[in-house]
C-alpha positions as CSV (number, residue, x, y, z in Angstrom):
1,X,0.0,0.0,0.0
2,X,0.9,3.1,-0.7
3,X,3.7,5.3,2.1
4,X,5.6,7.8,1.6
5,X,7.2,10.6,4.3
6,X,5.3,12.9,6.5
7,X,7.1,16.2,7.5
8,X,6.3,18.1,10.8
9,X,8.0,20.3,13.1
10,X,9.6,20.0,16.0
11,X,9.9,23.1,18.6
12,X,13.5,23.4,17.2
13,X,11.9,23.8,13.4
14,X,13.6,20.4,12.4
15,X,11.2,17.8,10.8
16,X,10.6,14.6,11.5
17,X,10.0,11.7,8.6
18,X,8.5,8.5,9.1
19,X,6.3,5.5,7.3
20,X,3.9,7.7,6.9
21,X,0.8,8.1,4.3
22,X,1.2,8.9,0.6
23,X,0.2,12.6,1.6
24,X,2.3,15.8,2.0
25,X,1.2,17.5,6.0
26,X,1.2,21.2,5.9
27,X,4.9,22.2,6.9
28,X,3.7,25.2,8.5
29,X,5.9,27.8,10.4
30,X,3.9,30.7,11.9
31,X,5.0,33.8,12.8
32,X,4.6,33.4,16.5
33,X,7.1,30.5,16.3
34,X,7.6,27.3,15.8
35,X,5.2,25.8,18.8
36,X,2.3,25.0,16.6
37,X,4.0,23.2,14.3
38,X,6.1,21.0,17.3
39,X,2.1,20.0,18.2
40,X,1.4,19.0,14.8
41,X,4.4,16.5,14.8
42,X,2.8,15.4,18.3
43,X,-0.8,14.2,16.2
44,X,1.0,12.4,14.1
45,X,3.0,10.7,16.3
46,X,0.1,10.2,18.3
47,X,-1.7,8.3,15.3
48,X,1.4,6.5,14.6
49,X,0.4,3.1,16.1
50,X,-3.4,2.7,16.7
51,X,-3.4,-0.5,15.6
52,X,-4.5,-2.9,18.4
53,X,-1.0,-5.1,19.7
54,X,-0.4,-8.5,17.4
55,X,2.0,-11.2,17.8
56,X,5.6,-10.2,17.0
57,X,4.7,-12.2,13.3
58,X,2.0,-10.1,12.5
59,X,3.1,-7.1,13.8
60,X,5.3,-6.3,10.8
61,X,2.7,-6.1,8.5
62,X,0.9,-4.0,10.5
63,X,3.1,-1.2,10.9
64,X,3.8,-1.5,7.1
65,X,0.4,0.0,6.6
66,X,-0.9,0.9,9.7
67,X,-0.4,4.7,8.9
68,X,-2.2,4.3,5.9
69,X,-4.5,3.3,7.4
70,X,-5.1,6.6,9.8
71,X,-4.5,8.8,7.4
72,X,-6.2,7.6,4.0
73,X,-4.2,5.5,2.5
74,X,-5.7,3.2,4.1
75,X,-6.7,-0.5,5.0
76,X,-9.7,-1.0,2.1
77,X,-11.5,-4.1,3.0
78,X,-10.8,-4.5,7.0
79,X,-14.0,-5.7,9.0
80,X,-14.7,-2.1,10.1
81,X,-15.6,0.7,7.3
82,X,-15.4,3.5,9.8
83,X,-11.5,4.1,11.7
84,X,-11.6,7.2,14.7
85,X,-9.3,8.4,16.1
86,X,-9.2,11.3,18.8
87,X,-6.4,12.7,21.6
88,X,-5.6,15.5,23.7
89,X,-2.4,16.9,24.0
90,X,-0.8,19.3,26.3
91,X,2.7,21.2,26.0
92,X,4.3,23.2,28.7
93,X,8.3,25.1,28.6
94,X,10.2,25.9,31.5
95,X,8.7,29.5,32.4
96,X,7.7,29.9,28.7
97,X,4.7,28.4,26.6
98,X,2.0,26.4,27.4
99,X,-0.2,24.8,25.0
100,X,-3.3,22.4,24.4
101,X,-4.3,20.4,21.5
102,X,-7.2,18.6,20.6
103,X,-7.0,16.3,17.4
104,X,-10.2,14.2,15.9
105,X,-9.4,11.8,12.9
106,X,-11.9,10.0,11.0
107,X,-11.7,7.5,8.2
108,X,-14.8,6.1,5.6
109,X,-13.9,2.9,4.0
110,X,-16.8,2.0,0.7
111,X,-15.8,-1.3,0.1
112,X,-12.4,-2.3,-1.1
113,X,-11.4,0.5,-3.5
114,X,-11.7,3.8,-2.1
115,X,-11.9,5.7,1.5
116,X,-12.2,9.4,2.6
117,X,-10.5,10.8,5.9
118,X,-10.7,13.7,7.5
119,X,-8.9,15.3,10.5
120,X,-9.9,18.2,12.6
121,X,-7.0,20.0,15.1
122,X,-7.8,22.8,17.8
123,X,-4.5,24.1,19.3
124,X,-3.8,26.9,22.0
125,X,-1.2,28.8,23.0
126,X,-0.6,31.4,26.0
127,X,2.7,32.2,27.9
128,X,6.0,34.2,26.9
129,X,8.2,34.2,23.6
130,X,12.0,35.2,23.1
131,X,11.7,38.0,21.1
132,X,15.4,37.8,20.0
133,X,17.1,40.5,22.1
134,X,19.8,40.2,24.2
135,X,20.0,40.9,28.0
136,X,21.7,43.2,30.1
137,X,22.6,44.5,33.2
138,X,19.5,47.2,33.3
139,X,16.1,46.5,32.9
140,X,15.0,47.2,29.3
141,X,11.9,48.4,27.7
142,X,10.1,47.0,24.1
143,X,7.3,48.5,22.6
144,X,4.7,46.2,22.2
145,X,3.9,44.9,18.2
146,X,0.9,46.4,18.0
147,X,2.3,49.7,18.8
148,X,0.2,49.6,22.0
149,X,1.8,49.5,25.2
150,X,5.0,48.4,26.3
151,X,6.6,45.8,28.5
152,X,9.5,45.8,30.6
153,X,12.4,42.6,30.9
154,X,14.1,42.7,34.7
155,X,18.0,43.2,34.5
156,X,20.0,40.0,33.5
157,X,16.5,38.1,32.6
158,X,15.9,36.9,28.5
159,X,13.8,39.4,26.8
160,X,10.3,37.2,26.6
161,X,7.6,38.8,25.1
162,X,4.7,37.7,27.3
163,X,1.6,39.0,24.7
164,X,2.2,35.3,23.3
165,X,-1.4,34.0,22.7
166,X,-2.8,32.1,19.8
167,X,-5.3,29.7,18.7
168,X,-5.3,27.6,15.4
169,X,-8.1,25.3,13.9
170,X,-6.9,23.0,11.1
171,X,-8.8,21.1,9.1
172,X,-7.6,18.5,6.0
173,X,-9.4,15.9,4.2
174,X,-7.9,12.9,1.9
175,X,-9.7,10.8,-0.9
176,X,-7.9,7.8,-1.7
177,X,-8.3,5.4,-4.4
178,X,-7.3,1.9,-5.2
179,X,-7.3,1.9,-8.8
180,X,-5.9,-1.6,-9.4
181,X,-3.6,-4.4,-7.7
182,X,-0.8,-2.0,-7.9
183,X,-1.9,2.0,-8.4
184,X,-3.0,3.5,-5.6
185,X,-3.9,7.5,-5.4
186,X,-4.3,9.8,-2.7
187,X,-5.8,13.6,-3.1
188,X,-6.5,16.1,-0.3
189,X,-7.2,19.6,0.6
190,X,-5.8,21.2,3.6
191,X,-7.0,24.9,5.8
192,X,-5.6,26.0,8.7
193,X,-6.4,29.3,10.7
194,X,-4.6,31.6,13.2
195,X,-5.9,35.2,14.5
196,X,-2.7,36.2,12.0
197,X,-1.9,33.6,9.9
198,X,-4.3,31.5,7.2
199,X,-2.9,28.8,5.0
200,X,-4.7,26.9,2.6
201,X,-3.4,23.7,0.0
202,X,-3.9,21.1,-2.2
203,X,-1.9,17.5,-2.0
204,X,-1.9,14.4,-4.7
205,X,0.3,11.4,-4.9
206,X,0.5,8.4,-6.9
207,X,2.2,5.0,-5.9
208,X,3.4,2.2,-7.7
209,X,3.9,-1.4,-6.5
210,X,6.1,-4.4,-7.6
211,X,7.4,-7.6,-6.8
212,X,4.1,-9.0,-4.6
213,X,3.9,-6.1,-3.3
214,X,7.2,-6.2,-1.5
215,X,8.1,-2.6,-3.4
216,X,6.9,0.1,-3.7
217,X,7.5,3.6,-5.3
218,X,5.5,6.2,-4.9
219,X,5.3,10.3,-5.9
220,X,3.7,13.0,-3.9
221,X,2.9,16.8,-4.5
222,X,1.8,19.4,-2.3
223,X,1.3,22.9,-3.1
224,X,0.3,25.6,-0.1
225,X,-0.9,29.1,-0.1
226,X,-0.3,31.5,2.5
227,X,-1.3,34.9,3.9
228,X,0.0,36.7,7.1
229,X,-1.4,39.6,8.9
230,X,0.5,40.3,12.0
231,X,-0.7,42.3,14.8
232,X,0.4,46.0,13.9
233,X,1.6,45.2,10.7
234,X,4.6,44.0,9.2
235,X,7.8,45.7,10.2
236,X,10.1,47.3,7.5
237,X,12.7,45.0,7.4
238,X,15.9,46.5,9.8
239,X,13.8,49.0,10.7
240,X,14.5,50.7,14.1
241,X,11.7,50.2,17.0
242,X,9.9,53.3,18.3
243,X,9.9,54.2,22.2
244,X,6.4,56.8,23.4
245,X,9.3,58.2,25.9
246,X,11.4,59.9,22.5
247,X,7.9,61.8,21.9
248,X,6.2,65.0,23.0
249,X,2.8,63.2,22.2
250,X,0.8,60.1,21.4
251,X,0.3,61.2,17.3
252,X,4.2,62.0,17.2
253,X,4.8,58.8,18.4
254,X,2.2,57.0,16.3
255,X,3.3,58.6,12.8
256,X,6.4,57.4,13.4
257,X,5.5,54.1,14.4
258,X,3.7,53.6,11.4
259,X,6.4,54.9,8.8
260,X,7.9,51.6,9.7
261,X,5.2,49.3,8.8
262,X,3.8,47.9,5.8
263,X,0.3,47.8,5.6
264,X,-2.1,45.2,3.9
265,X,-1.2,41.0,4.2
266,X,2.0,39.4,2.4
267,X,1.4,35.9,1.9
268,X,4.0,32.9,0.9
269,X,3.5,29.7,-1.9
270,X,5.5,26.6,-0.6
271,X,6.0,23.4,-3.2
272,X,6.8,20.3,-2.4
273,X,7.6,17.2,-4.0
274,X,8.6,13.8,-2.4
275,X,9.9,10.4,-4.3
276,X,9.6,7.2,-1.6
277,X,11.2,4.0,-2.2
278,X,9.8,1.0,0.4
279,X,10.9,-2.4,0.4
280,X,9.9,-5.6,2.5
281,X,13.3,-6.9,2.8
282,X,11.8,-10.3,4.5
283,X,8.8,-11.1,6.8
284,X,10.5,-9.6,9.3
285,X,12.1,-6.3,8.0
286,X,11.7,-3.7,5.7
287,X,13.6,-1.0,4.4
288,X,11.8,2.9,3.6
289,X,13.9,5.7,2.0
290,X,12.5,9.2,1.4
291,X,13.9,12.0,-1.2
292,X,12.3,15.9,-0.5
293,X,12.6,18.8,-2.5
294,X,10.8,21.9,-1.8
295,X,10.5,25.3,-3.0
296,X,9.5,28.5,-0.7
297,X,8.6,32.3,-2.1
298,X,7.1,35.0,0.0
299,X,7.3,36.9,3.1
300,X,9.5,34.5,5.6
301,X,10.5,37.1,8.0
302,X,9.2,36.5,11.7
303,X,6.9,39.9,12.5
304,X,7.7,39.6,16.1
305,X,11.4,39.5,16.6
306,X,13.5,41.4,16.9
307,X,17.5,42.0,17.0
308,X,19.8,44.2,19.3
309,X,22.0,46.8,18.5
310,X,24.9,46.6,20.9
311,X,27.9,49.4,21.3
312,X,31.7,47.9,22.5
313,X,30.6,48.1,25.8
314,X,27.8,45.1,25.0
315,X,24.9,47.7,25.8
316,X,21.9,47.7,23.5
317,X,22.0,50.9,21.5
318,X,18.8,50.3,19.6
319,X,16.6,47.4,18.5
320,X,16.0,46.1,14.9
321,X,13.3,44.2,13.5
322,X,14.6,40.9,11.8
323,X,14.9,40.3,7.7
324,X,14.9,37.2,5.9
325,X,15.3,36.4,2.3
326,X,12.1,36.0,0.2
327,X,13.4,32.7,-1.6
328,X,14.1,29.3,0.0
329,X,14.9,25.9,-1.5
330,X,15.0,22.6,0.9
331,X,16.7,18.9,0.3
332,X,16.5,16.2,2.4
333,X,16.9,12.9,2.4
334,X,15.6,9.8,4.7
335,X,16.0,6.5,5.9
336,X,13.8,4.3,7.8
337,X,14.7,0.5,9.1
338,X,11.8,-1.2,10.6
339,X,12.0,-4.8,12.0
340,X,9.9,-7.0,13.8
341,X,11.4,-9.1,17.1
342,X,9.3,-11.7,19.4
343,X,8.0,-9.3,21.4
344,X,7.4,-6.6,19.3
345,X,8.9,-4.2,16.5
346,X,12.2,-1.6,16.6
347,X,12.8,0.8,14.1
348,X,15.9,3.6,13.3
349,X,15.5,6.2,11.3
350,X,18.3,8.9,9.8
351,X,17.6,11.9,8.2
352,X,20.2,14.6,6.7
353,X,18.4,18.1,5.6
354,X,20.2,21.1,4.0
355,X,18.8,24.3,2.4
356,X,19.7,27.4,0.3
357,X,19.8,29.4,3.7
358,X,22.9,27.5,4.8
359,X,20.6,25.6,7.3
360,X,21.8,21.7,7.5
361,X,20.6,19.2,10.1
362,X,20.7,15.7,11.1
363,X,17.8,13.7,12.9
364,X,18.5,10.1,14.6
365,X,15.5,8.9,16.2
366,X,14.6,5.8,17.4
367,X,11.5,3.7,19.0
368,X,11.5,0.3,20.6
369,X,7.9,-1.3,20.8
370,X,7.4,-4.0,23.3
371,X,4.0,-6.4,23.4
372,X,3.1,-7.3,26.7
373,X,0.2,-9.5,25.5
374,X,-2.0,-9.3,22.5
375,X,-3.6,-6.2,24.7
376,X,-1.2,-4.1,25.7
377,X,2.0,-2.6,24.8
378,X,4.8,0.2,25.8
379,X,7.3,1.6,23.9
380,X,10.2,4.1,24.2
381,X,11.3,6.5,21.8
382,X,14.5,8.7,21.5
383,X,15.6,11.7,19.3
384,X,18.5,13.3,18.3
385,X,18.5,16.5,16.5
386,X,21.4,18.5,15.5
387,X,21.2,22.0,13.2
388,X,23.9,24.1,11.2
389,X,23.0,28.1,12.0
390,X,22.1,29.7,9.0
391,X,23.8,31.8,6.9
392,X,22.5,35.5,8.2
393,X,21.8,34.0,11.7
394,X,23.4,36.5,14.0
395,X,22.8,36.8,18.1
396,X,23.4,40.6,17.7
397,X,24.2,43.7,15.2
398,X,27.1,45.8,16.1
399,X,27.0,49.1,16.2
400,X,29.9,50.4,14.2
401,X,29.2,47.8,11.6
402,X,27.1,48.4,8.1
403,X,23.9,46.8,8.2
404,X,23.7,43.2,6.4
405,X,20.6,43.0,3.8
406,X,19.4,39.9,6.4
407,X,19.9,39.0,9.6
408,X,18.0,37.4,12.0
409,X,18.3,36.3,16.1
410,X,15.9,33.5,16.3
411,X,17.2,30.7,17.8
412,X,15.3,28.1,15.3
413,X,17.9,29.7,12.8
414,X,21.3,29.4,15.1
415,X,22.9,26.5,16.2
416,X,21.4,24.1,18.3
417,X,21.2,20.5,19.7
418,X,18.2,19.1,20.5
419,X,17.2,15.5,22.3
420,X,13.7,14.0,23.0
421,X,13.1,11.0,25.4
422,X,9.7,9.7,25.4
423,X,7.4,6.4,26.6
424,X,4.0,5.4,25.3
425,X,2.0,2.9,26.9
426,X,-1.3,1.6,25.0
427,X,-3.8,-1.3,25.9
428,X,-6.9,-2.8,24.3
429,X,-10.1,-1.2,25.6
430,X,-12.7,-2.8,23.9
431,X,-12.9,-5.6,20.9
432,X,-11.9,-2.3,18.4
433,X,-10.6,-0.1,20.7
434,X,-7.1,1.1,22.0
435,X,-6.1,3.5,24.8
436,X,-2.4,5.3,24.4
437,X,-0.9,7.6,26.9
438,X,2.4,9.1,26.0
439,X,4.8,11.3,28.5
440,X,7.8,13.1,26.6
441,X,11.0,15.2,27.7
442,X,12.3,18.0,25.1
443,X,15.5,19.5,25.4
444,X,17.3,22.2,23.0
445,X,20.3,23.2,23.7
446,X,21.8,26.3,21.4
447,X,25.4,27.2,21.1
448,X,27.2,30.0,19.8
449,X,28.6,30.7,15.8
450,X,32.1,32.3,17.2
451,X,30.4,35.3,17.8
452,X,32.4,37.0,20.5
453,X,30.7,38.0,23.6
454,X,31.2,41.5,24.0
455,X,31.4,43.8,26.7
456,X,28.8,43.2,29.5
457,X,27.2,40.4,27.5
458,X,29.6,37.7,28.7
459,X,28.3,37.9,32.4
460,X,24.6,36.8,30.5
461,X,23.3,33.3,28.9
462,X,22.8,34.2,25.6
463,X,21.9,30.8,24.6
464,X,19.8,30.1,27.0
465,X,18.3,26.1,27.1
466,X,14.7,25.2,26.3
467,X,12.7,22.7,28.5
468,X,9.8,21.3,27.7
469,X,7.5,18.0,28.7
470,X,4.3,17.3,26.7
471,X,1.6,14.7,27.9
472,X,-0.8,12.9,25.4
473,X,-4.0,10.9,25.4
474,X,-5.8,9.2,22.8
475,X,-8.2,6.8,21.5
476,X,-8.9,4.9,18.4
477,X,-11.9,2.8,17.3
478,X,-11.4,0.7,14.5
């Protein structure tokens, strides 16, 4: 049946491939950061084994196809013609974000040809967001992004801008057709909503098998649309922030303000195409590997963050607002070995990602799934991220120096390591139903690009750690 990759974000903005559905997921970064897409790869890892446990023998087969199953490529012809799944997540960082997600997955099976899926996701977000300065000694002061207010980061504390509150509703649908022995097709339409962010897109993919059905080779193409409307506008790119406190009155203040927005929405078209090569290497082990290649146009600059400007003493000068390049390519490439013991199945995975922003990454990741009984199962899972700053990633702007045409202090852009350790535990509820609960640990740990510490600046963490532990429920009806 037909599988190709999935791609979804972690926290760090690294993606995360598996033997997934012939579909494309929305590889979404919105401006607030990358915390919405870190909960989308948490519903799809969610639905990554709702199968109900199997011998060791059977087990193999099973995870073959089991994604297909959940997400439309799916398993025509099993007893049941209707497959549910639902969970609740919920995210929380050290002092920073918390979030909630709810996901609901359903799946229509008409006979043994064709089946129709759709998934509904409702996430929230409140807490505080690094908006890219540095700190320092004093207490400083950032105008708020709507030009409305202000808020003020304590002396030697990371500059978090605490206005960091979103909700998103996502909704996709898949139609996928069994057109003979060995085409299979899958088509769907994706929407996805934030107060300041909309996307909308369009997926298709075709797979080939061969050899029994031992091969298969399949093609996928996704095409998203786009459009951003952050609060207050967007920024003119390197544009200085505006203080009330440098103005005799409220309109003084305001006109300025405004001569460094740009009104109206800019939006962004991202195209992706993936080529998937899977092979049953024997009843016990199969082989998956994954080619990506996507295209990006648009506005990618981050409306909310911003740089500092620091004089030799390391004191902040000024503030900038970040700029990115309008054009972005991405290649990545993935491997996936999954085998099937006596008591359960183990898979590794490798993947190696570069783009044309100087941005390269590896991913190992790992899960070991044990069967209990025929009713219940645990497994543990580990992940090991790595990321290559890129190219106009810079912690800070120095004063005497020209401005660059980009540059950008988000951390998802710098150097980092990032690890995940996770358990899942699910057991048999009912004669079609499973109960999972999953507890995970996220660590990401930046590191500097040689960038000297100058001045006052090396008394402070400027690559501060991120902490996070997510907790998941879920259940699936088959």
């Amino acid at each position: 049946m037909a599988v190709i990759k999935s791609n979804t974000k972690f926290i760090d903005g690294s993606n995360t491939e598996s033997s997934t559905p012939l579909i494309v997921p929305k590889q979404q970064t919105p401006p607030h950061g990358a915390v919405l897409s870190s909960l989308s790869a948490a519903s799809l890892s969610l639905l990554n084994a709702t199968a109900l446990p199997a011998l060791a023998q059977e087990q193999l087969v099973e995870n073959n196809q089991i994604n297909q199953a959940q997400f439309g490529a799916g398993k025509v012809g099993a007893d049941s013609d209707i497959k549910i799944d639902t969970a609740f997540l919920y995210y929380q960082e050290l002092d920073k974000v918390t979030a909630a997600e709810g996901i609901f997955y359903i799946e229509k099976i008409q006979g043994d040809k064709r089946s129709y899926s759709g998934k509904l996701v409702l996430d929230t977000l409140t807490g505080a967001s690094a908006n890219g300065a540095v700190p320092q000694e004093a207490a400083q002061t950032f105008t708020r992004p709507s030009g409305n207010g202000e808020y003020t980061i304590a002396a030697g504390a990371e500059p978090l801008d605490d206005t960091f509150k979103d909700t998103r509703l996502q909704l996709s649908g898949n139609w996928t057709e069994i057109w003979s022995p060995t085409w299979t097709s899958v088509n769907g339409l994706y929407f996805s909503k934030e107060f300041d962010y909309t996307s909308i897109g369009a997926n298709t993919g075709l797979e080939r098998s061969f050899n029994k059905n031992n091969t298969q080779v399949s093609l996928s193409a996704a095409y998203y649309y786009d459009v951003v409307k952050p609060v207050g506008n967007r920024p003119v790119p390197l544009s200085k922030m505006q203080f009330r406190r440098d103005f005799e009155t409220e309109e003084a203040f305001r006109e300025q303000f405004d001569s460094t927005r740009q009104t109206g929405s800019a939006d962004k078209q991202t195209f992706d195409l993936s080529l998937g090569f899977t092979q049953t290497l024997t009843r016990f082990s199969l082989l998956q590997l994954n080619l990506n290649w996507s295209t990006i146009s648009g506005y990618m600059t981050d409306p909310y963050k911003l740089l500092s400007v620091i004089d030799e003493q390391g004191t902040s000068q000024s503030y900038l607002y970040e700029s990115r390049p309008e054009d972005r390519t991405k290649q990545s490439i993935f491997l996936l070995s999954k085998h099937a013991l006596v008591t359960g199945v183990a898979d590794i995975s490798y993947r190696l990602s570069q783009d044309s922003w100087g941005v390269s990454s590896h991913t190992l990741e790992s899960h070991y799934r044990y069967n209990f009984s025929p009713t219940m199962f645990g497994q543990v899972h580990f992940r090991y991220y790595q990321q290559q700053a890129a190219d106009f990633y810079t912690r800070y702007l120095n004063e005497s120096e020209l401005l660059p045409q980009y540059a950008s202090a988000d951390y998802r852009l710098g150097n980092l390591k990032a690890y995940t350790f996770g358990i899942k535990f699910g057991h048999q509820i009912s004669d079609t139903g499973l109960a999972t609960y999953r507890l995970e640990y996220y660590q990401q740990n930046p590191f500097d690009n040689d960038q000297a510490a100058t001045g006052q600046l090396s008394a402070h963490d400027l690559y501060p750690s991120t902490k996070a532990v997510f907790f998941q429920i879920g259940f699936s009806f088959l």
